[in-house]
C-alpha positions as CSV (number, residue, x, y, z in Angstrom):
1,X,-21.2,29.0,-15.4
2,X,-20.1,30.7,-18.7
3,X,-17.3,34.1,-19.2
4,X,-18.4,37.0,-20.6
5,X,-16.6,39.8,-22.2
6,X,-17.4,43.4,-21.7
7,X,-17.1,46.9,-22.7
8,X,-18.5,49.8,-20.4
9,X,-17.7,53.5,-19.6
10,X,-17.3,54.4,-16.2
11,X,-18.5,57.5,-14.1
12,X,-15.5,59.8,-15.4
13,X,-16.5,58.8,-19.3
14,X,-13.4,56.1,-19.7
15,X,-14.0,52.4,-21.9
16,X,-13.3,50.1,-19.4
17,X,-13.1,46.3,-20.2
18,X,-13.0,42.8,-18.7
19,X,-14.1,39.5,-18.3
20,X,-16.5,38.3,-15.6
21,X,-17.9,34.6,-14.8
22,X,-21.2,34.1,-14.4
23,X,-24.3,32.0,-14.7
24,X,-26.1,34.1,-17.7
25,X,-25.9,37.8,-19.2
26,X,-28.3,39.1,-16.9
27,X,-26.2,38.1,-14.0
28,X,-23.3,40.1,-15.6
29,X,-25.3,43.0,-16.5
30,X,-26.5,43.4,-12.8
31,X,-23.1,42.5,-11.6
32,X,-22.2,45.9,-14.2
33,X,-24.4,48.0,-12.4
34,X,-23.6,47.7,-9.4
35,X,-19.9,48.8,-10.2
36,X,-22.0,52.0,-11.3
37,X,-20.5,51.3,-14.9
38,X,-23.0,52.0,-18.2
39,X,-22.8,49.1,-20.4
40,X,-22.1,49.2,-24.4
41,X,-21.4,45.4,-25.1
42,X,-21.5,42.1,-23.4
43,X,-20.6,39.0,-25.3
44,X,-19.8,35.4,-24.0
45,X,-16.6,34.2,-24.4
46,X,-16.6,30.3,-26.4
47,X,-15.5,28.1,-24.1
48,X,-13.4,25.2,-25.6
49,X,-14.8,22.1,-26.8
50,X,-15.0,19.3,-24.3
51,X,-12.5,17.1,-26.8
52,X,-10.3,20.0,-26.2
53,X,-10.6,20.4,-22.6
54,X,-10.0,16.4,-22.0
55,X,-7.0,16.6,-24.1
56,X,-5.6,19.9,-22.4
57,X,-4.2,19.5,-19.3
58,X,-5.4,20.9,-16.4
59,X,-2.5,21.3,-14.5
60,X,-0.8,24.5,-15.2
61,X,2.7,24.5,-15.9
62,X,5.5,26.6,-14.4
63,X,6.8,27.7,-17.1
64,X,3.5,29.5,-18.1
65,X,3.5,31.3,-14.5
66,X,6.9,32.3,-15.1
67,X,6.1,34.3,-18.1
68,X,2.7,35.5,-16.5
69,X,5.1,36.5,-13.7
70,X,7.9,38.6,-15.8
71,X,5.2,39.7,-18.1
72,X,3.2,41.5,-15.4
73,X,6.0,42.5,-13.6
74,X,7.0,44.5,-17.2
75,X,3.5,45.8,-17.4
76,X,3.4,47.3,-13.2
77,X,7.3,48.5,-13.8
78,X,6.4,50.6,-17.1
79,X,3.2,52.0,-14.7
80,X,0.5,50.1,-16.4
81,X,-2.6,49.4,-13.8
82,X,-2.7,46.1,-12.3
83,X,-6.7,45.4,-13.9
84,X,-5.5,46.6,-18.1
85,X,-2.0,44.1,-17.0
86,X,-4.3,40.9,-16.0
87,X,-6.3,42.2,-18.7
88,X,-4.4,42.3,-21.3
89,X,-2.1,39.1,-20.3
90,X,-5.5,36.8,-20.0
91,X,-6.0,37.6,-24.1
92,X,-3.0,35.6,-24.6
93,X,-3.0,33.2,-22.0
94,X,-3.9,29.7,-24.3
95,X,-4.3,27.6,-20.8
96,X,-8.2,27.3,-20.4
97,X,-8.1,26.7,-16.6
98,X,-5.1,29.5,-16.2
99,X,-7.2,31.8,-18.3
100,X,-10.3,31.5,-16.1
101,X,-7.6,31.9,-13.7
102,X,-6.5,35.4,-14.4
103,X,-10.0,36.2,-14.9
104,X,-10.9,35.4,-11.6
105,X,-7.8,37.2,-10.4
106,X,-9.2,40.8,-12.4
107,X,-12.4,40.5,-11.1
108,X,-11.8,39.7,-7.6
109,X,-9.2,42.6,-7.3
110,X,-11.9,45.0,-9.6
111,X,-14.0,44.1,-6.0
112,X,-11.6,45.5,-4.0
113,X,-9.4,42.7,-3.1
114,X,-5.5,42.7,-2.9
115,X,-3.8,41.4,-5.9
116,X,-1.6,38.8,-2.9
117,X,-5.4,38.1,-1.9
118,X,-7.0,37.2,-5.2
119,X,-3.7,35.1,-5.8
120,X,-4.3,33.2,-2.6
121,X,-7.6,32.0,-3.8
122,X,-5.6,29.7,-6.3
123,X,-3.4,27.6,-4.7
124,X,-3.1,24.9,-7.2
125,X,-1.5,27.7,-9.2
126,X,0.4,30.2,-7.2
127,X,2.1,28.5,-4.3
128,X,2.4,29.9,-1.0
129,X,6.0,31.7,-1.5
130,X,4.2,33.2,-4.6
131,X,1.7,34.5,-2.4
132,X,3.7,35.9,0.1
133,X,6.1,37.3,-2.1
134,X,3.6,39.6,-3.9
135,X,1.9,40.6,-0.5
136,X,5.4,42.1,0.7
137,X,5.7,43.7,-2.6
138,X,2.2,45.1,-2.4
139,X,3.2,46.3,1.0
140,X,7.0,47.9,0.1
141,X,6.1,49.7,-3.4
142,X,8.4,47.5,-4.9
143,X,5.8,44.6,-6.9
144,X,7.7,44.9,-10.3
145,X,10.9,44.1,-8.6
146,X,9.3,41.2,-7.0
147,X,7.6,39.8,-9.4
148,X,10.7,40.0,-11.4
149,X,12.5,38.2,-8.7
150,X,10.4,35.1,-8.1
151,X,10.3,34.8,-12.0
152,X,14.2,34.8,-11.7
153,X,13.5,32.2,-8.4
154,X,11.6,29.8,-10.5
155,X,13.3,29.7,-13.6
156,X,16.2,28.6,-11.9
157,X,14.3,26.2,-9.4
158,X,12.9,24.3,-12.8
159,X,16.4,24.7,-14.5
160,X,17.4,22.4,-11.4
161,X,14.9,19.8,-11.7
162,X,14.8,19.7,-15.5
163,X,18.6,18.5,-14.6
164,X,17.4,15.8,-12.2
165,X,15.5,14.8,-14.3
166,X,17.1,14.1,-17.5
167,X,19.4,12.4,-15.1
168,X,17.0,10.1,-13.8
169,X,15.3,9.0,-17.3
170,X,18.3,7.7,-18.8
171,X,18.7,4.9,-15.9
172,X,15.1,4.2,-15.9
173,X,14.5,3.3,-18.9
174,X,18.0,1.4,-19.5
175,X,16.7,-0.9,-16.5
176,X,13.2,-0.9,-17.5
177,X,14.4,-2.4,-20.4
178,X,16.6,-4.6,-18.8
179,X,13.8,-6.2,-16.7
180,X,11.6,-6.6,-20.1
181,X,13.9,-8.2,-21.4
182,X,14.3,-10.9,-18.6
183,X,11.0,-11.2,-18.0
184,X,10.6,-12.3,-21.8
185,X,13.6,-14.9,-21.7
186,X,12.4,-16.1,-18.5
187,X,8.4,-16.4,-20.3
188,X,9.2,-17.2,-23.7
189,X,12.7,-18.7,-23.9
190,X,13.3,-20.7,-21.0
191,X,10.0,-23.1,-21.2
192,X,11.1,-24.2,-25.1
193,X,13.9,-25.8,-23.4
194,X,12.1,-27.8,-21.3
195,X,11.2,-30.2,-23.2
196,X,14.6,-31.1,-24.0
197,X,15.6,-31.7,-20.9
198,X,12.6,-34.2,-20.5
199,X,14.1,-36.2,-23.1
200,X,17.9,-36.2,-21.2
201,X,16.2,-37.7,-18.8
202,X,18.9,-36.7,-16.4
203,X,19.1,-35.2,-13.1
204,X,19.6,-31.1,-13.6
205,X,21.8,-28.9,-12.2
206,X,20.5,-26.3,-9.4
207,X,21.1,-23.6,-11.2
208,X,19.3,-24.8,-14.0
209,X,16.4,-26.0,-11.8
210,X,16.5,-22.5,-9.9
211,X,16.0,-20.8,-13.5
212,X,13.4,-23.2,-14.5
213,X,11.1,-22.7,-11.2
214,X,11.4,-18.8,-11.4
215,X,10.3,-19.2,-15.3
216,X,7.4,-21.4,-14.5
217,X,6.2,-18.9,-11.6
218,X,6.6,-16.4,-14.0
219,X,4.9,-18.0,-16.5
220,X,1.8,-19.1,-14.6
221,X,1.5,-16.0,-12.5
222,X,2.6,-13.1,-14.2
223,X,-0.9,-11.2,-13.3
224,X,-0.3,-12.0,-10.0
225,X,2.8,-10.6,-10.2
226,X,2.2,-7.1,-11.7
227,X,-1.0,-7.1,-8.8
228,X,1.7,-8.1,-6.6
229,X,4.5,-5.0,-7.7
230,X,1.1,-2.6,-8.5
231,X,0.1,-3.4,-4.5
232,X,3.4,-2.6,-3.4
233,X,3.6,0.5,-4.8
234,X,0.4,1.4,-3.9
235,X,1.4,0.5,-0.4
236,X,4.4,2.8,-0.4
237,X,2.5,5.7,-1.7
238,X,-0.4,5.7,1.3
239,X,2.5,5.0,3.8
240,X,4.2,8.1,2.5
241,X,1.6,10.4,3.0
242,X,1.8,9.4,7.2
243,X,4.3,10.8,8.9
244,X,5.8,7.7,10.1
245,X,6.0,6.9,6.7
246,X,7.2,10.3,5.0
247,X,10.0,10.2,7.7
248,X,11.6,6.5,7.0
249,X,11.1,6.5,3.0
250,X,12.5,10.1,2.7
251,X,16.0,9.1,5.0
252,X,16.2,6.3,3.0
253,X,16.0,8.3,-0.1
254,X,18.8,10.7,1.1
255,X,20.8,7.8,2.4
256,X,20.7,5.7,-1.1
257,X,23.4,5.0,-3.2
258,X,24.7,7.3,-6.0
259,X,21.5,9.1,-6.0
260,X,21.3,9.9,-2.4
261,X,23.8,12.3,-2.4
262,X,22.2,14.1,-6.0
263,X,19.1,14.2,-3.7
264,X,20.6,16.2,-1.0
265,X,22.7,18.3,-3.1
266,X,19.3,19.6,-4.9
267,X,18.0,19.4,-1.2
268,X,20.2,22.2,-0.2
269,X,20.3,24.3,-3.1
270,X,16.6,24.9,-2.8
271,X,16.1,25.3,1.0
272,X,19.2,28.3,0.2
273,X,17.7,30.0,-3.2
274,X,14.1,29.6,-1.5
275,X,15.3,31.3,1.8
276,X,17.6,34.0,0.2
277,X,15.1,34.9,-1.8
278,X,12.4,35.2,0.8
279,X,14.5,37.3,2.6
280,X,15.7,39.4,-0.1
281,X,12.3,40.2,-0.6
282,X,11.4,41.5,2.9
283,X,9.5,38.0,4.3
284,X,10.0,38.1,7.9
285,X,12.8,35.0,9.2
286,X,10.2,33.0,10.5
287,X,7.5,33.2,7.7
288,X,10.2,32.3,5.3
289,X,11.2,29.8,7.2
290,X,8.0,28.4,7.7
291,X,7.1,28.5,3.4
292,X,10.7,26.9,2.9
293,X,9.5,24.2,5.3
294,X,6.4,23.8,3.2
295,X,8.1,23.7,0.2
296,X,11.1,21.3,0.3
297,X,9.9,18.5,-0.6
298,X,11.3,15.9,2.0
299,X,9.8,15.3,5.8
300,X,13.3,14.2,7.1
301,X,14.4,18.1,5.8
302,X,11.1,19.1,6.6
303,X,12.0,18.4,10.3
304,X,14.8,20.1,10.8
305,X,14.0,23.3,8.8
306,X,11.3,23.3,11.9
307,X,14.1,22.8,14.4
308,X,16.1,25.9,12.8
309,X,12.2,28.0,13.2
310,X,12.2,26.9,17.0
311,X,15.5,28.3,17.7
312,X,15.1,31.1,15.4
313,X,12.3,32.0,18.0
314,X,14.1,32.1,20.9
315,X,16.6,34.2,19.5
316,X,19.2,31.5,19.0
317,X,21.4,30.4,15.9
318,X,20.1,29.1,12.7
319,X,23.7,26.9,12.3
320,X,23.1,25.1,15.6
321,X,20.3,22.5,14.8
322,X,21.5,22.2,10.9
323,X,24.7,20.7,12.5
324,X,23.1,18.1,14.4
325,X,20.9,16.9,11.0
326,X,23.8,15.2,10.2
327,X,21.9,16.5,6.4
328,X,24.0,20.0,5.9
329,X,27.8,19.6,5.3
330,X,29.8,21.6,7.6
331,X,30.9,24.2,5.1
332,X,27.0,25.3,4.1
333,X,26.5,24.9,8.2
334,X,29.7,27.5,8.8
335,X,28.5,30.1,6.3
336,X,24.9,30.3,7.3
337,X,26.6,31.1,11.5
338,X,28.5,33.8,9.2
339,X,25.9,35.3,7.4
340,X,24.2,35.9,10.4
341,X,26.9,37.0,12.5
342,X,27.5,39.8,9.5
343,X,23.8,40.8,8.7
344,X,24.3,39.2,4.7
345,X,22.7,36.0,5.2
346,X,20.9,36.6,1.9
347,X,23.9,36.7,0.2
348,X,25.9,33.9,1.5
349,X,22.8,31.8,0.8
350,X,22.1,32.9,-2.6
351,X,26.4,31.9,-2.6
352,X,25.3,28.4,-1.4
353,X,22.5,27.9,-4.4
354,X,25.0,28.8,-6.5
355,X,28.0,26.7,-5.6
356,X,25.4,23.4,-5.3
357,X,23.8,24.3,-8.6
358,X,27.2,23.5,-9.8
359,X,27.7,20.3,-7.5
360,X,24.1,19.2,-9.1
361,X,25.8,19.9,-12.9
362,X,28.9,18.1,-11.7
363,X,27.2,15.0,-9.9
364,X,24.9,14.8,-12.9
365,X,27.4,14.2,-15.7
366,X,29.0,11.7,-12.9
367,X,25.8,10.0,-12.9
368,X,24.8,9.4,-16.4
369,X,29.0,7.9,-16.8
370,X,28.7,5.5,-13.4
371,X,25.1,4.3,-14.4
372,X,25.5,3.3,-18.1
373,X,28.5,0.2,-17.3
374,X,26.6,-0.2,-13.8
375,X,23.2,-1.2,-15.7
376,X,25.4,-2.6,-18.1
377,X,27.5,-5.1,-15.8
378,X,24.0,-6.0,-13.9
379,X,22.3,-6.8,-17.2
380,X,25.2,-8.8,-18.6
381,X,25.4,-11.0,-15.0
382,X,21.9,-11.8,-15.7
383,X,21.7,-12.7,-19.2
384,X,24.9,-14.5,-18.4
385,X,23.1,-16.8,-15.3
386,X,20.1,-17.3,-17.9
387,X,22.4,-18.5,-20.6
388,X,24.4,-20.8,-18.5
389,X,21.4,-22.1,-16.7
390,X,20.2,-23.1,-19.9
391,X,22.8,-24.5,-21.8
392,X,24.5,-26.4,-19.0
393,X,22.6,-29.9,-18.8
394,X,23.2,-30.0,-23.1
395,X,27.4,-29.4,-21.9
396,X,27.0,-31.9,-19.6
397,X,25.0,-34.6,-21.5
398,X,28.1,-34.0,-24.2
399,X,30.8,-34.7,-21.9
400,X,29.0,-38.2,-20.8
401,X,28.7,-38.8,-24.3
């Protein structure tokens, strides 16, 4: 399959111009004339070279949707078409696989399709609230301000996790360090000083027989041991993907130390922005609910966001079943039962983002400060058992001397 480029005039005498994928030029040309459209140029588009398409990624980042999102959303607000928009925008898309993308998008909707529709095709790129989103903007006359919203929606949603983040890197590679470190004392270090406790020729001390044991299985089975931690992990990853699984590793997750409560702070920022802006846009209670559900990340939340959608259908509270989680504080439970009771759930949801945005901000900066001497103090025990280990036969052998 190759893109070509083309330049026609339609029945009412107008250039019209696009892209269309396709096995060869005569498969476009026939393709052209069956939109009734008289043909003036056709040229294929150079695909990248394959260097350049292993070293490109093909995931498509968020950040490049966003400004495809506000982009368009300019173009449909100042009363541009929706085919010249996508057209223009896919000249300075650099993405290949986005590019093709958008392509795909222009054609399918230059066949009659919806633009929500043509979206829907690419899922690995426009996500289901996406999706939706634009088909109730489609449906209310109001796609610039939509598109404009769930811009606004993801900006901050990656704003949030660029904050997560950054906290979790610090820690990880502090400890990853930490445990380099070790390992290399415990390879490298600790067998030069067997030999001189050979020539003691005196019993050892536990410790130091402790240390020398997890130095020789160390030493002799390191590969076994990085099979062993590479199984492991592994192991947790296809457990994860069962329910069973997903259910007991994401509690744990919200139930760990220090970053537990970071977890479920984001947790709930995201199921309120996500649902205030569904709702804001027009997406029926139940439909949002069921996207939100989809799209929070943790089967233990996942669970309960479907017991809210059961009593949501029987025409009972929302508040009720995020009480009994045990997940939602009581203060995010009570303004959710007002917000319905007073018809501005949107609002006191969008209030909720905002005040755990903050908590996220706050618990971050708490993070990195409790972290750094934790790691620290761990490190230090550890370097400290090594060092006694080691040097506490020579102390001993001195003091008989």
């Amino acid at each position: 399959m190759a893109t070509f480029k083309y330049t026609a005039k339609n029945k009412d005498s107008k250039t019209v111009s696009g892209k269309i994928t396709a096995e060869n030029k005569a498969a476009v040309i026939e393709e052209l004339r069956k939109r009734s459209l008289i043909i003036t140029n056709i040229d294929e588009v150079k695909e990248a070279t394959a260097a350049k398409k292993a070293f490109l990624s093909k995931k498509v980042k968020p950040d490049e949707i966003v400004i495809f999102s506000r982009q368009l959303a300019t173009m449909v607000d100042a009363g541009l078409p929706i085919i010249q928009g996508l057209n223009a925008l896919q000249e300075q898309i650099e993405h290949p696989v986005f590019k093709k993308v958008v392509a795909n998008v222009e054609v399918d909707i230059q066949q009659g399709a919806s633009l929500s529709a043509a979206f829907a095709k690419h899922p690995q790129i426009f996500d289901t609230l996406f999706v939706n989103m634009v088909k109730v903007g489609e449906t209310g006359g109001a796609l610039s301000v939509v598109l404009d919203r769930v811009s606004s929606y993801m900006e901050k949603t990656l704003k949030l996790k660029r904050k997560v983040k950054s906290a979790m890197i610090y820690p990880a590679v502090v400890v990853s360090m930490a445990v380099l470190i070790t390992i290399g004392l415990l390879v490298f270090v600790v067998p030069t000083f067997t030999g001189i406790y050979d020539s003691l020729g005196h019993d050892l001390p536990s410790m130091t027989q402790l240390l020398i044991g997890i130095s020789d299985l160390l030493k002799h089975n390191l590969i076994f041991v990085i099979i062993g931690v590479g199984a492991v992990v592994f192991f947790m990853k296809q457990w994860h993907k069962t329910e069973k699984g997903a259910v007991i590793i994401d509690g744990a997750v919200l139930k760990m130390p220090i970053f537990g409560e970071l977890i479920r702070k984001v947790a709930i920022s995201r199921f309120s922005r996500t649902l205030a802006t569904l709702i804001q846009s027009g997406v029926p209670i139940l439909e949002s609910l069921d996207i939100v559900e989809k799209t929070i990340g943790n089967r233990v939340l996942e669970h309960v966001v479907d017991d809210v959608k059961s009593n949501v259908r029987e025409g009972e509270s929302m508040a009720t079943p995020l009480s009994k989680s045990g997940v939602f504080p009581p203060m995010v439970v009570r303004m959710i039962s007002i917000g319905e009771k007073s018809g501005q759930m949107e609002k006191m949801l969008l209030k909720i983002a905002e005040f755990y945005d903050d908590q996220v901000d706050t618990a971050v900066d708490g993070l990195t400060s409790i972290i750094e001497p934790l790691i620290i103090g761990v490190l230090g025990v550890i370097i400290g058992f090594i060092v006694v280990a080691l040097f506490m036969p020579i102390l001993n052998m001195t003091t008989v001397l």
